[in-house]
N, C-alpha and C positions, 0 to 999 in steps of 0.2 A: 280096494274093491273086493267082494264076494270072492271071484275068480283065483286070485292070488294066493287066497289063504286054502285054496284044495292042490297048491302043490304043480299048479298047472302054469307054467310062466308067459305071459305076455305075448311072446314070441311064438310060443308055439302055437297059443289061441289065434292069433292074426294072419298067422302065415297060410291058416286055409281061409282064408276072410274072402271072395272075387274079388272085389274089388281094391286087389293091392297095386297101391302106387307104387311098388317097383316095377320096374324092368327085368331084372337082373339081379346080381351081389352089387356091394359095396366093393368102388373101383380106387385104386389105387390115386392118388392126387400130391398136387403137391402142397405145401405147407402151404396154409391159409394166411392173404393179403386181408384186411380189414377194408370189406369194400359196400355201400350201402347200397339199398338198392334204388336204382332210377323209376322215376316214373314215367309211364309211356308216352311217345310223342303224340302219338293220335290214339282215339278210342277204338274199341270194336266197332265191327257194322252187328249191330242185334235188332233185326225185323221184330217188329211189334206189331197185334194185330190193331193197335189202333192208329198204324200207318207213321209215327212219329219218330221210332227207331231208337227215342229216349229208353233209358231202359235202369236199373237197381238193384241191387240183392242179389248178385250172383252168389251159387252153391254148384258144384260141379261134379261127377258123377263120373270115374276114370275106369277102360275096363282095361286089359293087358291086349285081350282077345275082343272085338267087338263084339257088343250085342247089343242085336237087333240091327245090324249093319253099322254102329256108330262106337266107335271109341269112348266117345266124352259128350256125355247129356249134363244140362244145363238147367236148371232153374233158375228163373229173373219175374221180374215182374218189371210192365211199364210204367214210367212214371213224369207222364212229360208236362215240364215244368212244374213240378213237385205235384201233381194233383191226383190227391189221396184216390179219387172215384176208380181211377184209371190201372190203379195197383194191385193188378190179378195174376193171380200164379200164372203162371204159362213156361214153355218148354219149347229150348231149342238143341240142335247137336250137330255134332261136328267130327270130323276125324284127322283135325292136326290142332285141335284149342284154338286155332287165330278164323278160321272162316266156318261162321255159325250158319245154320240153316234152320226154319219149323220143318222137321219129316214130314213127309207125303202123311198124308190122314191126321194131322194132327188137329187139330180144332183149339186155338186158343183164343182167348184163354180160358183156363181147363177149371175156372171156377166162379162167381160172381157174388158181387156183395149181397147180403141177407137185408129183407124188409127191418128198417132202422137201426141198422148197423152204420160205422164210422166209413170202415174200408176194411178190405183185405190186406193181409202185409205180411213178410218176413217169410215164405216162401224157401222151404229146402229140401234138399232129394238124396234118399237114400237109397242103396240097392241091397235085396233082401235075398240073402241067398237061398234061406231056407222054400222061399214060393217061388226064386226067378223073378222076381217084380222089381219094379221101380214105385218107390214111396216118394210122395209131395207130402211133408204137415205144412201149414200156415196155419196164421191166426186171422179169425172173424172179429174186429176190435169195436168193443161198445162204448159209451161215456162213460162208463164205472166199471166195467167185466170185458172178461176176454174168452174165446172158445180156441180151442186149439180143435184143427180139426186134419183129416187124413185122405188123400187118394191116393190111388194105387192102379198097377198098368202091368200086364205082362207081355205088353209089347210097345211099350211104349207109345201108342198112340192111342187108344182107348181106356177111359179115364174115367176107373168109379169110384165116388163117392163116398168112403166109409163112414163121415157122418163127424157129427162132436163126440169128442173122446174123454173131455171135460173142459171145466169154467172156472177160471178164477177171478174173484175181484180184481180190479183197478190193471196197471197192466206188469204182473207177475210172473208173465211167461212170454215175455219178450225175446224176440233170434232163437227159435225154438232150432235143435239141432241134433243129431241121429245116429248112433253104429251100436254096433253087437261085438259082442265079445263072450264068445261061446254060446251059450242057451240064453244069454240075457241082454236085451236091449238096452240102451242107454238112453235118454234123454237129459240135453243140459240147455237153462234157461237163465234170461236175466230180473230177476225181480226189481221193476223199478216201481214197487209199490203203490202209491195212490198218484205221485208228483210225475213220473214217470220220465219224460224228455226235461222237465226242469226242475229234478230234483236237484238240492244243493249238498248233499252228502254221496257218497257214493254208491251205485248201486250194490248188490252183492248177486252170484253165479249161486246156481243151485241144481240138484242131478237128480231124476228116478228111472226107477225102475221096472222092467218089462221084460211078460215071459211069451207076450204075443202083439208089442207095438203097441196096442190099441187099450189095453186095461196099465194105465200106471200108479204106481207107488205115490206115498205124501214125499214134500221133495224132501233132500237133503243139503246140507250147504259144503260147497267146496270155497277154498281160500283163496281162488282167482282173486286180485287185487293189481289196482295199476297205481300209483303214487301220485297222487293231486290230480286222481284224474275219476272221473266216475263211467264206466262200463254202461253201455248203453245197447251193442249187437256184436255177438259174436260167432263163430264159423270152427265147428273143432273136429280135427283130421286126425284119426288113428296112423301111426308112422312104422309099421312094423318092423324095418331094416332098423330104426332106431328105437325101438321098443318102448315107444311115447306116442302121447297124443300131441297135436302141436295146434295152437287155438291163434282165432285171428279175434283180433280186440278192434272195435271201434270205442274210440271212449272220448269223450270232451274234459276240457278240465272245469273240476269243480269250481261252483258258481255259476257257467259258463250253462249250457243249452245243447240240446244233439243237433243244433243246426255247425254246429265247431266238433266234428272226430275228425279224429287223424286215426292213422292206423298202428297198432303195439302188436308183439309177438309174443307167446306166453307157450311153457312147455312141462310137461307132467308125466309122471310114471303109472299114473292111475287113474288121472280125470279127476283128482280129490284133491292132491295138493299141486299148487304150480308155481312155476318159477319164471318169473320176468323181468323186464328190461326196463331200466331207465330210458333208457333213446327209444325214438319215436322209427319203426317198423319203414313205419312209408309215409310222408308230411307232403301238406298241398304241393303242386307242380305249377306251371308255369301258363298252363293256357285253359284248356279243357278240364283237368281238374283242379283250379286253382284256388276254390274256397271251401273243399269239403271232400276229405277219403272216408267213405263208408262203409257199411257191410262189404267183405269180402272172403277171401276160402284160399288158403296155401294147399300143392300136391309137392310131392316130391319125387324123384328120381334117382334110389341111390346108384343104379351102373353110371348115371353122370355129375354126380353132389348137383342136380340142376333143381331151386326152388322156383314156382311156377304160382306166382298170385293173380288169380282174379278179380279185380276191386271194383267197385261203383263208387264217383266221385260228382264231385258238382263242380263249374262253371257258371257262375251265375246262377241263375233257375234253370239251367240245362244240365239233366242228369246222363251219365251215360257209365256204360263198362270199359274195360281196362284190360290191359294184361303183360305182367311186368315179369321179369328171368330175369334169375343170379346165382351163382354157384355159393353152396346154401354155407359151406364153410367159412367162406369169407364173408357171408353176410354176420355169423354169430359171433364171429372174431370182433365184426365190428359194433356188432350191440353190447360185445363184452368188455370193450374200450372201457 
């Protein structure tokens, strides 16, 4: 990236970033067991406003320091019993990750679908330090085109409307997802072309660029790649203590349909090239999500090696979220098996 070649390293770009997932330094530990991680017994409770509690797409929003009275905001969208109509961004938060709440004043959800539009979807939140805001993109998705489109809050409960930022054919900017790295924004998307959920090749990861969110670059392609499997939503965390981004994969295997992801883990020093994993991140579970890991979003914590995923899974046609912990070195010992 840009950033790298003025001499300016990684570390130092990120470490004034707010919203760092540290804590603290990196804590002394002891040598890493090869441990994967579990899937949770029971889901979150995530209040929906359409009363069903089903819920999707988490993206999650970490402060060190609270703001606006909350630790950790939350973008999801409802989605109960897979039905597309119901799939509108909306926002909840919390101050320990496990018991979610809608803040007082908030009105979800915070967007609705456009006169002959498919649905809304894919739903993710960024914190801008340069305005103090909190960013939602999602996508507007059509039978042939898609709008990526933007709100924004400097208080978290009132929520305007930026507008479409652009449209691309078929659906090319799939899992749209968000951070800064000095004066320039990022965006990274999944082109899955014209086939999109049933494409039989795989998709491919693509990045642009922004000096204000809102006006981007033509994209570029990064080498994200998962092995017999095709990329369909993805989720990508700048790691400052580890001087990487670290990206959540949903991907099905090729041939196969985005009603089959499981979850992969992928990691990079620039957001351009990455490096992944044969083993499967996080695979169905036993009850609640036991036919489908989805979109999801890794934080981490280096004063305690503690990785912190929050995944939407399915159950049947019952969609809900998750939230799984494991101490992050023994998780990569053991996808390094």
């Amino acid at each position: 990236m840009a950033q790298r070649s003025r001499g300016v390293s990684f570390f130092q770009l990120f470490c004034v970033y707010p919203l760092v997932l540290a804590l603290g330094g990196c804590a002394a530990s002891n040598p890493p067991r090869p441990i994967p991680l579990a899937n949770a017994k029971t889901p979150l409770i995530t209040p929906t406003y359409d009363g069903s509690g089903q819920s999707v797409e988490p993206d999650v929003a970490f402060f060190a320091s609270a703001w606006r009275g909350y630790q950790y905001w939350m973008a999801y969208s409802p989605y109960p019993n897979g039905n597309a109509r119901d799939e509108n961004p909306s926002i909840l938060a919390s101050n320990d990750g496990l018991n979610w709440s809608i803040p007082s004043g908030v009105s979800n959800p915070l967007a609705l679908p456009s006169a002959g539009d498919l649905e809304l979807a894919d739903a993710s939140i960024f914190y801008d330090s340069s305005s103090d805001q909190l960013w939602v993109y999602y996508l507007d998705v059509f039978a042939s085109s898609m709008n990526l489109l933007r709100l924004s809050s400097s208080d978290g409960v009132i929520w305007n409307n930026d507008g479409v930022l652009f449209t691309t054919p078929g659906q090319e900017i799939l899992s749209p997802t968000v951070t800064k790295v000095g004066d320039t924004y990022y965006l990274w998307t999944v082109n899955g072309g014209t086939a999109g959920c049933y494409t039989k090749t795989t998709a491919t990861v693509e990045y642009r660029t922004s000096t204000d969110g809102v006006n981007w670059s033509v994209p570029q392609a990064t080498d994200m790649a998962q092995n017999g499997y095709s990329i369909w939503h993805i989720n990508i965390t700048p790691i400052p203590s580890k001087q990487e981004y670290w990206a959540a994969i949903a991907a099905f295997p090729v041939g196969l349909n985005c009603a089959s992801t499981v979850l992969f883990f992928s990691r990079s020093p620039d957001g351009v090239h990455w490096t992944s994993y044969g083993r499967i991140a996080l695979d169905r579970g036993g009850t609640w999500d036991r036919d489908q890991i989805y979109r999801s979003v890794f934080l981490y914590d280096p004063s305690s090696d503690q990785l912190s995923v929050w995944y939407s899974a399915r159950g049947g046609e019952i969609w809900h979220i998750g939230l799984t912990q494991g101490n992050y070195s023994d998780f990569i010992a053991w996808l390094q098996q």
